[in-house]
TORKOL-4160 file (C-alpha; in steps of 0.2 Angstrom, whole numbers, padded with zeros to 4 digits, m for minus):
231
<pt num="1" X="0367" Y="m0467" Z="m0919"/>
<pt num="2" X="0365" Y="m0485" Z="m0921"/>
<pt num="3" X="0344" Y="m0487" Z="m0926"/>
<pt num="4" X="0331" Y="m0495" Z="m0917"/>
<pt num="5" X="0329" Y="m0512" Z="m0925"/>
<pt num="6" X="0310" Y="m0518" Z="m0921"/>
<pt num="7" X="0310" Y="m0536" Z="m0919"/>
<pt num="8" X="0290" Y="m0539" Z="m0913"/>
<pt num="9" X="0278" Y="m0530" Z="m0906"/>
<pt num="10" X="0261" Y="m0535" Z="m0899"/>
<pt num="11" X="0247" Y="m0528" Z="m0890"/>
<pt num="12" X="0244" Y="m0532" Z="m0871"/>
<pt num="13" X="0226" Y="m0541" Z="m0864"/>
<pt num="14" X="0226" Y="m0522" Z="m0856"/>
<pt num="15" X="0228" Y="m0513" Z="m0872"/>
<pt num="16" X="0246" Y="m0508" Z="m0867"/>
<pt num="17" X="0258" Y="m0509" Z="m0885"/>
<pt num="18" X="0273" Y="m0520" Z="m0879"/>
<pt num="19" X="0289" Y="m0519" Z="m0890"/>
<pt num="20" X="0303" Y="m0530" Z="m0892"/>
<pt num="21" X="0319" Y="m0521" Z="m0901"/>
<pt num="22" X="0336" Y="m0522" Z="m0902"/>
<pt num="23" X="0344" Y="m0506" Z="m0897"/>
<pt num="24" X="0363" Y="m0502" Z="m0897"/>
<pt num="25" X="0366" Y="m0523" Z="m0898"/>
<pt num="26" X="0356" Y="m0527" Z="m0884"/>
<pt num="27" X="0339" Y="m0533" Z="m0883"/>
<pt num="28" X="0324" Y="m0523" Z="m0876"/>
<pt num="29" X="0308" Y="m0524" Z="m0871"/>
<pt num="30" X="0296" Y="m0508" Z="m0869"/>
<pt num="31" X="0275" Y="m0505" Z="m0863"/>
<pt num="32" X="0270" Y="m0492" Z="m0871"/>
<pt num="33" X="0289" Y="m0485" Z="m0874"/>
<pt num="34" X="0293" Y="m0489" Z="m0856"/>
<pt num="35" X="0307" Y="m0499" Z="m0855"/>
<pt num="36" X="0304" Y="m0516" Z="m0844"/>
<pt num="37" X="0319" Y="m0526" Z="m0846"/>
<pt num="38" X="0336" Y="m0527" Z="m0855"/>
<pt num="39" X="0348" Y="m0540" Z="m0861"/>
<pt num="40" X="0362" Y="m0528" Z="m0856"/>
<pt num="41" X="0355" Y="m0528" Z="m0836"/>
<pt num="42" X="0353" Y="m0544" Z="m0828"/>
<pt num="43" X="0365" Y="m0546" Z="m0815"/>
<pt num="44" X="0350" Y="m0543" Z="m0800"/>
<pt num="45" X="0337" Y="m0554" Z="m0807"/>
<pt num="46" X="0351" Y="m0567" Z="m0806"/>
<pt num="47" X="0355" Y="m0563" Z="m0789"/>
<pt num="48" X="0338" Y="m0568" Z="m0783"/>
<pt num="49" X="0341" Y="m0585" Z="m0789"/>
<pt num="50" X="0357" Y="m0585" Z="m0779"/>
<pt num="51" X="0350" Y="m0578" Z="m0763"/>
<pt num="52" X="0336" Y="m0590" Z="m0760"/>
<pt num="53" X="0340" Y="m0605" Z="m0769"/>
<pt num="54" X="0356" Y="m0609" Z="m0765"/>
<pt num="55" X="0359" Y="m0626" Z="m0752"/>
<pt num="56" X="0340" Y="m0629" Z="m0755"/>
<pt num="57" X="0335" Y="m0647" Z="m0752"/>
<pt num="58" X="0335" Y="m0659" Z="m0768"/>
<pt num="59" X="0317" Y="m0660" Z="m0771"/>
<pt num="60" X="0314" Y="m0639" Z="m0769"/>
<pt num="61" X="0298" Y="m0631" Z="m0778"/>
<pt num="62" X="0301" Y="m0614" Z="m0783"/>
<pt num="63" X="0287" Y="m0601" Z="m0789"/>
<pt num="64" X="0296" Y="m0588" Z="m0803"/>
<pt num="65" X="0284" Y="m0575" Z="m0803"/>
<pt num="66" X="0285" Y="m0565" Z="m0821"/>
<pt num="67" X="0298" Y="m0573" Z="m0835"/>
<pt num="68" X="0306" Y="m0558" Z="m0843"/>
<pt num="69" X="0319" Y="m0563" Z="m0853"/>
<pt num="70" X="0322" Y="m0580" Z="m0844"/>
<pt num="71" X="0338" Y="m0574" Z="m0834"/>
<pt num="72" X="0328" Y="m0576" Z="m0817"/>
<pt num="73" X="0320" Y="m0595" Z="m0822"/>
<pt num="74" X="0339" Y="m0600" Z="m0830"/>
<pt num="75" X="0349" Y="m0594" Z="m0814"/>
<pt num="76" X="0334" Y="m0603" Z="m0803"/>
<pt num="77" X="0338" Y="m0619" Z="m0813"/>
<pt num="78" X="0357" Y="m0617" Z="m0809"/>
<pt num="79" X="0355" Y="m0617" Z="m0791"/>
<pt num="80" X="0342" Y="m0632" Z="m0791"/>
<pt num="81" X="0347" Y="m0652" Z="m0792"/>
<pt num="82" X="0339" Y="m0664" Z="m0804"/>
<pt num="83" X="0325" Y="m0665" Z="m0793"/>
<pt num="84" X="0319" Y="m0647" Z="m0790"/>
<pt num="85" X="0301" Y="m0641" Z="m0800"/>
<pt num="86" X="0301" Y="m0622" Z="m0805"/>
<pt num="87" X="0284" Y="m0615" Z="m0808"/>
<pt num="88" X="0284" Y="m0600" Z="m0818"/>
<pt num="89" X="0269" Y="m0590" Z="m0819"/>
<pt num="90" X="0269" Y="m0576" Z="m0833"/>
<pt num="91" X="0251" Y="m0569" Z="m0837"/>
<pt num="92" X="0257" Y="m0562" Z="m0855"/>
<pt num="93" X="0259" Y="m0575" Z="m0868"/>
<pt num="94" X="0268" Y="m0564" Z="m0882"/>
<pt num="95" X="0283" Y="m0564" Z="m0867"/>
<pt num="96" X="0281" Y="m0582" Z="m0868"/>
<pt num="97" X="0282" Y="m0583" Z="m0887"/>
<pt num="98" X="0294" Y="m0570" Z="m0889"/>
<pt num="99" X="0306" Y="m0583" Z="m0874"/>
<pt num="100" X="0303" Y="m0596" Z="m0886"/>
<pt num="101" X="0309" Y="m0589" Z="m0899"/>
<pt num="102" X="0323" Y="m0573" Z="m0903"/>
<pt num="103" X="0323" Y="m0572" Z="m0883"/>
<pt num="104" X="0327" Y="m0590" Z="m0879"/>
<pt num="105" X="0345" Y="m0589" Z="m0883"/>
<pt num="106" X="0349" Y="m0577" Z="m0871"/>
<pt num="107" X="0347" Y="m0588" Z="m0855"/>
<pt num="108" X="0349" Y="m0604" Z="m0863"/>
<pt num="109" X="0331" Y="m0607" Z="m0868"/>
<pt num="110" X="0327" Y="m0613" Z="m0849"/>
<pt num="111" X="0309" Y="m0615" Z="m0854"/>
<pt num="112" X="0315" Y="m0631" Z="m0864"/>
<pt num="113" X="0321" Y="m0638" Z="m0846"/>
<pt num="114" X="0309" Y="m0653" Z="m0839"/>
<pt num="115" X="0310" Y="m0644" Z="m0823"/>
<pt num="116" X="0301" Y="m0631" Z="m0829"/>
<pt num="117" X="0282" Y="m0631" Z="m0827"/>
<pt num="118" X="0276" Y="m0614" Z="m0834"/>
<pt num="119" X="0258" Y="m0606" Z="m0830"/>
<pt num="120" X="0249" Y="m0593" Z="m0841"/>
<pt num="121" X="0241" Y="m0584" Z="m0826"/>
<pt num="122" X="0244" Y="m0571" Z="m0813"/>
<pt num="123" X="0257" Y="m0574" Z="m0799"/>
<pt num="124" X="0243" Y="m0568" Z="m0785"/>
<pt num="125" X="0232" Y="m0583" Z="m0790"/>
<pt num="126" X="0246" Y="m0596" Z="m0789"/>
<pt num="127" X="0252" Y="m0584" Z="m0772"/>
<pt num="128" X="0232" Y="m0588" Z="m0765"/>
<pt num="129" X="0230" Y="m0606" Z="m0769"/>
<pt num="130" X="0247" Y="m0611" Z="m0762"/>
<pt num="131" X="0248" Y="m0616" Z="m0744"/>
<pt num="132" X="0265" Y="m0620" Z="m0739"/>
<pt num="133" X="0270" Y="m0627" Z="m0757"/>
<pt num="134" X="0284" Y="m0616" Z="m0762"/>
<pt num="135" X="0301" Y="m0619" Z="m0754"/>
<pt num="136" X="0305" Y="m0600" Z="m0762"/>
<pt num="137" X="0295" Y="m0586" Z="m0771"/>
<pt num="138" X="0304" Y="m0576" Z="m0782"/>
<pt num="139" X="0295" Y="m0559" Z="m0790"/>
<pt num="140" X="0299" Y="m0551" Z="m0804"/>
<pt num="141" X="0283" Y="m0543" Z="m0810"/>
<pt num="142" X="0285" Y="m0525" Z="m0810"/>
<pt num="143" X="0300" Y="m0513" Z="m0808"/>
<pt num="144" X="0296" Y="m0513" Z="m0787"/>
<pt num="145" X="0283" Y="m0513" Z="m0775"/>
<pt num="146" X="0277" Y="m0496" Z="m0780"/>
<pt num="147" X="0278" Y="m0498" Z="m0799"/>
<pt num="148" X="0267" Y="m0507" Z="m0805"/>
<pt num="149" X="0267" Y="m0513" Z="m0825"/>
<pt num="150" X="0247" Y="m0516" Z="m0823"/>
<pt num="151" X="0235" Y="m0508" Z="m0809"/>
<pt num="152" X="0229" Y="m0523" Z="m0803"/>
<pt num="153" X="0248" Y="m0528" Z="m0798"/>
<pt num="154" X="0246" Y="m0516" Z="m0782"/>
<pt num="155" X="0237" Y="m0532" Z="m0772"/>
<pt num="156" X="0253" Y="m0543" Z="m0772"/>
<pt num="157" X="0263" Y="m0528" Z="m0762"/>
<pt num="158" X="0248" Y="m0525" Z="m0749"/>
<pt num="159" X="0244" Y="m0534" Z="m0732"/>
<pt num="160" X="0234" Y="m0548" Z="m0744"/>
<pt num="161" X="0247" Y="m0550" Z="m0755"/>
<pt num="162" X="0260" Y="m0554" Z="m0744"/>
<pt num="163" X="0252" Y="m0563" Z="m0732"/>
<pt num="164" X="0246" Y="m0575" Z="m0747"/>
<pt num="165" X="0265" Y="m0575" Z="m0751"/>
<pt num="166" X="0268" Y="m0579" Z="m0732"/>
<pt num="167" X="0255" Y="m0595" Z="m0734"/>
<pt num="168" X="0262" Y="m0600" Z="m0750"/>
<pt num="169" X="0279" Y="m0604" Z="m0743"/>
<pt num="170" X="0286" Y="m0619" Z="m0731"/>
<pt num="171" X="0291" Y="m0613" Z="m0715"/>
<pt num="172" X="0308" Y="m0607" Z="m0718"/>
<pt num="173" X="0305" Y="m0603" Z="m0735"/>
<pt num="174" X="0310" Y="m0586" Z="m0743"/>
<pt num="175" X="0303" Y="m0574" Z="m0754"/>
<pt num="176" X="0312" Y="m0561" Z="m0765"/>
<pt num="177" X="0304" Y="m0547" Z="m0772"/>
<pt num="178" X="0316" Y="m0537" Z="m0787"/>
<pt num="179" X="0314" Y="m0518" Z="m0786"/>
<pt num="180" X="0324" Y="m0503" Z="m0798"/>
<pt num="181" X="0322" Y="m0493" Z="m0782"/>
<pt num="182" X="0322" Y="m0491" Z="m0765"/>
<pt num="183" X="0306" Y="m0493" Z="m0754"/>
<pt num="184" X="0307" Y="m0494" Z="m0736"/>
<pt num="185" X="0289" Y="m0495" Z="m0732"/>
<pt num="186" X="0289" Y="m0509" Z="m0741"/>
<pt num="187" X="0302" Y="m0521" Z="m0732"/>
<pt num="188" X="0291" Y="m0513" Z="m0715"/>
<pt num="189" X="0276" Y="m0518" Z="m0723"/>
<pt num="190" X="0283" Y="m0537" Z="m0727"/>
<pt num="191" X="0286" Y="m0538" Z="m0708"/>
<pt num="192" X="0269" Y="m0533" Z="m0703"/>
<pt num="193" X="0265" Y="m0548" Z="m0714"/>
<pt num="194" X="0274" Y="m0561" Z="m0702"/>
<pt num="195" X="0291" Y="m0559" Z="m0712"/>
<pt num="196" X="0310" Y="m0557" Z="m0708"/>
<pt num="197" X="0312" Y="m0545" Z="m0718"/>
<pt num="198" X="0329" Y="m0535" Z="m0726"/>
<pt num="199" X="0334" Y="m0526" Z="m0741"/>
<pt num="200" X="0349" Y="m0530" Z="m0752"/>
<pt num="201" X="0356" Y="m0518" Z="m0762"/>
<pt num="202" X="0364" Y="m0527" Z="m0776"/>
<pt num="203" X="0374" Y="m0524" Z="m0794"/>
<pt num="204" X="0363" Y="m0520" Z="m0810"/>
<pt num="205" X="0375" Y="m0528" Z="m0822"/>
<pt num="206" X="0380" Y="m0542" Z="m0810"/>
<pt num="207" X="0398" Y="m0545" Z="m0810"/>
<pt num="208" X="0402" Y="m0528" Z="m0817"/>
<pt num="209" X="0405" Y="m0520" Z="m0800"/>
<pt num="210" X="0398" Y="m0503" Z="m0807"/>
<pt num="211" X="0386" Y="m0492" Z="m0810"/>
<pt num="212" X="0367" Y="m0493" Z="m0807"/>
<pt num="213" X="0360" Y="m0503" Z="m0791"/>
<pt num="214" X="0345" Y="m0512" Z="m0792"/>
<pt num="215" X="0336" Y="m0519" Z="m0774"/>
<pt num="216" X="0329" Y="m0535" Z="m0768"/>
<pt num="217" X="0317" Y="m0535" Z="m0754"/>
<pt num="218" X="0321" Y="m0553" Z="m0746"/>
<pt num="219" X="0307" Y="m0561" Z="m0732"/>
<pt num="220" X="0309" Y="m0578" Z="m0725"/>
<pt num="221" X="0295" Y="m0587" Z="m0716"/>
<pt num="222" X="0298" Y="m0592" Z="m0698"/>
<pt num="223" X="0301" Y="m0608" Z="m0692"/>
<pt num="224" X="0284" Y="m0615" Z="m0685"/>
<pt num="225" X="0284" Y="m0608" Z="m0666"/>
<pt num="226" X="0294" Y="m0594" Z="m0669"/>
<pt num="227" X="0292" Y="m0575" Z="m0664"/>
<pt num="228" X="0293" Y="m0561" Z="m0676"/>
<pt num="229" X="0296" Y="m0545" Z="m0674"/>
<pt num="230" X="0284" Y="m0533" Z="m0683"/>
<pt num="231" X="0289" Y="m0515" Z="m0679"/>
């Protein structure tokens, strides 16, 4: 067995241990020896990117809730013209560091891009103070609406949460919320809200047309005037 190469380790503001390793050639990040993220699976983080953004107009403004390993914010960038602003909000600096530095490479260091506007604070703040500023919302925090890396993550997924999402966005914006697992209350819960609502089931690994399924949870805002359907 090929070992466990520790590449940094850091301590989260919550007291979590959070662990970035290369395992088997590919890079890793564990709280508290639970794995996050890999550099082996990031196929459905790009997919979000693809869903929303694509055919946006030139000036878009995207909110990227939660950096990761950059895949999300470079496949964001892709899909956006010279003009477009991406917001990243990510509320642990060693991720920030770590993207900076041995991370940065994998994604094409898209935190060096001038589109990019990165915020060291929590999604839900950005979510409440935004009023109609986001073209798309893309949410990557936790592994889904019912796992939550931090406690306090549980309001973004609620009736508060979501509606602040729904506010945040320009009529006829989208917001896209990753999962590693299916939750149908959840897609019911983002109509309640005032969304359209559906769940994609998508590749893990992207383009490798096997193996494990990830899920986004995809919400557009109506048009001003017009009816949703909230059952």
């Amino acid at each position: 067995m090929t070992p466990i190469e520790i590449i940094a380790e850091s301590t989260t503001p919550d007291g979590a241990r959070i662990r970035l390793a290369r395992e088997q050639g590919n890079l890793v990040i564990r709280i508290n020896q639970i794995s996050l993220m890999s550099s082996r699976i990031q196929g459905s983080e790009m997919r979000m990117a693809e869903i929303s953004c694509a055919g946006l107009r030139s000036d878009a403004l995207v909110l990227v809730g939660g950096l990761g390993m950059g895949y999300t914010l470079r496949a964001t960038l892709d899909q956006l013209g010279p003009s477009g602003k991406v917001v990243v909000a990510e509320l642990l600096p060693v991720l920030v560091e770590w993207n900076r530095g041995p991370l940065g490479p994998l994604a094409g260091h898209p935190l060096q891009d001038p589109r990019v506007q990165l915020v060291q604070d929590d999604v839900g703040r950005l979510l409440r103070n935004g009023q109609g500023r986001y073209d798309v919302v893309l949410l990557d925090v936790d592994n889904g609406p019912d796992a939550f890396t931090a406690p306090q993550n549980a309001w973004l997924y609620g009736q508060q949460g979501l509606r602040a999402a729904l506010s945040a966005l320009r009529p006829g914006g989208t917001m896209v919320v990753w999962s590693a697992w299916p939750c149908p209350p959840f897609e019911a819960a983002m109509r309640r809200a005032g969304f359209h609502a559906s769940t994609q089931r998508v590749y893990a690994r992207g383009a490798i047309k096997k193996g494990a399924r990830h899920f986004l949870f995809v919400g557009r805002r109506p048009q001003a005037g017009a009816r949703v359907n909230v059952s």
